[in-house]
N, C-alpha and C positions, 0 to 999 in steps of 0.2 A: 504494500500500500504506500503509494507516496505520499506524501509528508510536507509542510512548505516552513515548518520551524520547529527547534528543538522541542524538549518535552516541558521546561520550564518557561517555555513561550515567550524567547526572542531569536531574531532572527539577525544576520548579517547586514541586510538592505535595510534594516531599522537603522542598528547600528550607522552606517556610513549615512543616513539620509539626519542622521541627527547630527556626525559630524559637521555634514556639507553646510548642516545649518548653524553651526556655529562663525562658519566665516563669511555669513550673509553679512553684507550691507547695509548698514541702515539709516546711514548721514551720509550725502554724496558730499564730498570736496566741492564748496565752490568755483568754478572757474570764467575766464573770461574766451574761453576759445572753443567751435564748435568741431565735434568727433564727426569723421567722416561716416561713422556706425550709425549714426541718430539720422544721418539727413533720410526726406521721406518718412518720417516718425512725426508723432502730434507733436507740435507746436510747445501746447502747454506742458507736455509733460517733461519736454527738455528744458523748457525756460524754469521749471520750477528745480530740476535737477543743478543745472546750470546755477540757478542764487543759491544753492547747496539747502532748499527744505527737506527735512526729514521727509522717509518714505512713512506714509501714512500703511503700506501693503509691501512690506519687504519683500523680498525671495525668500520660498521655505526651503528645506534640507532637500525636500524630491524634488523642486523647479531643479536647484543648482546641478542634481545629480545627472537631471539630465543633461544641461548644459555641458558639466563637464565629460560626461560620457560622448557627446557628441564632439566636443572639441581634441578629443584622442583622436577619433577618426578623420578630423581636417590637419591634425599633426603629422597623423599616420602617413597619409595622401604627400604632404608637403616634405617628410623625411625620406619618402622613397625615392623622389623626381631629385632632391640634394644630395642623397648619397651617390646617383649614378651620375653628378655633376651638369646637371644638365640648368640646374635650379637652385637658385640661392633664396635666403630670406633675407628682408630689409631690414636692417640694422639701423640706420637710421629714422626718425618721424621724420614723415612728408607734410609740413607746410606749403598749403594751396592761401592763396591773399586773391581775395575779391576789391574791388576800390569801394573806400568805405564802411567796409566789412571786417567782422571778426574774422581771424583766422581758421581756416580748415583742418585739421590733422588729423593725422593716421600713420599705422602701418601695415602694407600690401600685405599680404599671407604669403606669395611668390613672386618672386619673378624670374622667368627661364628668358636663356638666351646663349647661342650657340653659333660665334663668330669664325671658329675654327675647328673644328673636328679634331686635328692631328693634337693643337696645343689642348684640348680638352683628354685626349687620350694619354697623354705628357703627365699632366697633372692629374690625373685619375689613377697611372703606375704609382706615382710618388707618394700618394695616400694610401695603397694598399700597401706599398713596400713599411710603410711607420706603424702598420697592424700590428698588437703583438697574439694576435688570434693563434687557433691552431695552423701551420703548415700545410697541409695538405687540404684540406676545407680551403684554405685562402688560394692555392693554387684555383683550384675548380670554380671557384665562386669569380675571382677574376679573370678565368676565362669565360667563361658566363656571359659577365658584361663586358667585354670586349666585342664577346660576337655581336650581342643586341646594339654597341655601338657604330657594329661595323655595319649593322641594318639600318640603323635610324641613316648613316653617314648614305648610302644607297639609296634610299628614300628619301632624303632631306640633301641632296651633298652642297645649296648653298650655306646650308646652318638654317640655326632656328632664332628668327627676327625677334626682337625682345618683346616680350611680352609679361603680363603683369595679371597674376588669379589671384580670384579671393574663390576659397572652400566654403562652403557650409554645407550643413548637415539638416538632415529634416526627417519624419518618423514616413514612415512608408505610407501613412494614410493621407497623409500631406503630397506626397509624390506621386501615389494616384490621381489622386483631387485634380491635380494644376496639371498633371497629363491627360488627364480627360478632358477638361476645357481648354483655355488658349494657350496650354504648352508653359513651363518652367521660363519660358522667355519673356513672359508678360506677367508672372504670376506677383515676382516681386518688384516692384519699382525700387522700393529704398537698398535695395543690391547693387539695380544698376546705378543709383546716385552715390553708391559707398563706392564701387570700382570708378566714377568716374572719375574721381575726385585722385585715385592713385593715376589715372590716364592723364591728368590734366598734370599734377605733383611732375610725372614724368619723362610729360611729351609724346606719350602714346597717341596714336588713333584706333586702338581695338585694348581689348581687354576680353576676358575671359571667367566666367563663375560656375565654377565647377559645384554640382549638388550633387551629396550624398546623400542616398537613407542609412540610417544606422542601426536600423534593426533588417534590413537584404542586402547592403550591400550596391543596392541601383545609384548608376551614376549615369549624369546629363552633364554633359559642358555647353554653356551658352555663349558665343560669341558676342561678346558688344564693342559696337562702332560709334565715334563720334558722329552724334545728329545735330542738327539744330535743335529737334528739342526735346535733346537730353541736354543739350546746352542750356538753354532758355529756363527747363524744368531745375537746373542745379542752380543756376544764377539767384530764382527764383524764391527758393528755397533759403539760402546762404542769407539774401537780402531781407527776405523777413524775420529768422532765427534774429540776426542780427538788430532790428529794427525795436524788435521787443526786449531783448535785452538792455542794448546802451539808451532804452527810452525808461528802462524798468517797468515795462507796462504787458501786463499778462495776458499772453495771446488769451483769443476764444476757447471755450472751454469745447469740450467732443461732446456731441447729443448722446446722450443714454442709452438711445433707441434707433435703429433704423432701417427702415421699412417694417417697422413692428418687432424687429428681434432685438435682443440687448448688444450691444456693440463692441464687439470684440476690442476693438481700441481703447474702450476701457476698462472691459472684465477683463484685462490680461493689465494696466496698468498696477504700477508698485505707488499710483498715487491713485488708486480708485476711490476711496472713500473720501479723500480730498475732492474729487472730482465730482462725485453726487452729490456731496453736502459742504462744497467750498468753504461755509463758513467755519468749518472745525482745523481748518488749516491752524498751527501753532500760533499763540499770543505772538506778537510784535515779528513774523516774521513779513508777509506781504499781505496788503488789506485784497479781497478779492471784491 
């Protein structure tokens, strides 16, 4: 008979769901600059992040767990493309300046680029040889990826144009959903304003968002190209985050309801109860 917890009735996934909750959030830091992660996100709930209010709806121990179970899998994705060298990650924050505007920033989850084949084969010996793995394993493993680079080099022999992903992850009901209707391409817009913003940082014209599910394994990679208006829609955006904060004046609040259902935008907010009942926002923090 299976069984889903011991006999004294605790369980591991308790456990770790209680850890996770101890390193939740519950006072954002202040700042004066906007995350390329937020753009495409309600208004209100970054301007209220942004003056650093207390979260009225923290994250519990099982939001975070999934979060971080899903971010193993955009790690996972990002250590395999870096270890065959084909992929670095950004080390530095990319500041994007709008005129008049708060500053943009972020950092890309990838960026691959593949200017020479030979010097990337060069430099791919020299890391394996400073291994101190087993011998014969390293033998086999680095002939391995030789061969796969001597296909991609056959396939690709100008190199691979640089290019810039961001991973994310999503539960399979999610990746059904948005493939049954208009495609993982349309499904999220605040994706395509978080990569534009590394395309814009660093002079790209495409970009790339790679979705995983993290309970199959299905992966989609979506192409994005500079449009006018993906242009227009990030300008857009930038300039009103912007407008309400150096104004301190609090964007519009999200309707509760729409089209009759309750609105996801704010039954998933970590400022929901602020947002139904505004006035319970903290003594002397912002009048609403």
């Amino acid at each position: 008979m299976e069984t889903t917890a011991h006999g004294d009735g605790w369980n591991i996934k308790d456990l770790l769901a209680d850890l996770m909750g101890t390193t939740a959030e519950l006072e954002p830091e202040p700042r004066a600059e906007i995350w390329a992660s937020d753009l495409g996100k309600p208004l209100v709930d970054r301007w209220l992040q942004m003056m650093g209010i207390p979260y009225s709806n923290p994250l519990t121990g099982k939001t975070l767990m999934t979060f971080f179970l899903g971010k193993q899998i955009e790690v996972g994705v990002e250590q395999m493309l870096i270890r065959c060298g084909v992929g670095c990650r950004s080390q530095e924050k990319l500041v994007v300046q709008q005129p008049d505007c708060l500053p943009v920033v972020g950092r890309p989850d990838l960026v691959v680029q593949v200017a020479n084949w030979e010097a990337l084969t060069a430099v791919d010996d020299a890391q394996w040889e400073d291994s101190p793995r087993d011998r014969m394993a390293l033998v086999a493993q680095k002939q391995a990826l030789k061969a796969l680079l001597s296909g991609w080099r056959q396939r690709y022999p100008e190199g691979l144009p640089t290019t810039v992903f961001e991973v994310k992850s999503l539960n399979s009901y999610a990746f059904k959903y948005h493939r049954g209707e208009e495609g993982l391409s349309n499904a999220y817009p605040h994706h395509r304003l978080q990569l534009y913003t590394y395309m814009r940082g660093l002079g790209l014209t495409e970009g790339h968002l790679v979705y995983v599910a993290r309970d199959t394994g299905w992966m989609e990679e979506v192409v994005v190209r500079e449009t006018e208006q993906l242009e227009k829609a990030w300008i857009q955006d930038v300039e009103s985050m912007s407008y309400y904060y150096l104004n301190e004046k609090r964007p519009p609040l999200e309707p509760a309801q729409v089209d009759g259902k309750d609105n996801w935008r704010v039954s998933y907010s970590r400022y929901k109860d602020y947002l139904l009942n505004p006035r319970e926002v903290p003594s002397g923090a912002f009048t609403f």
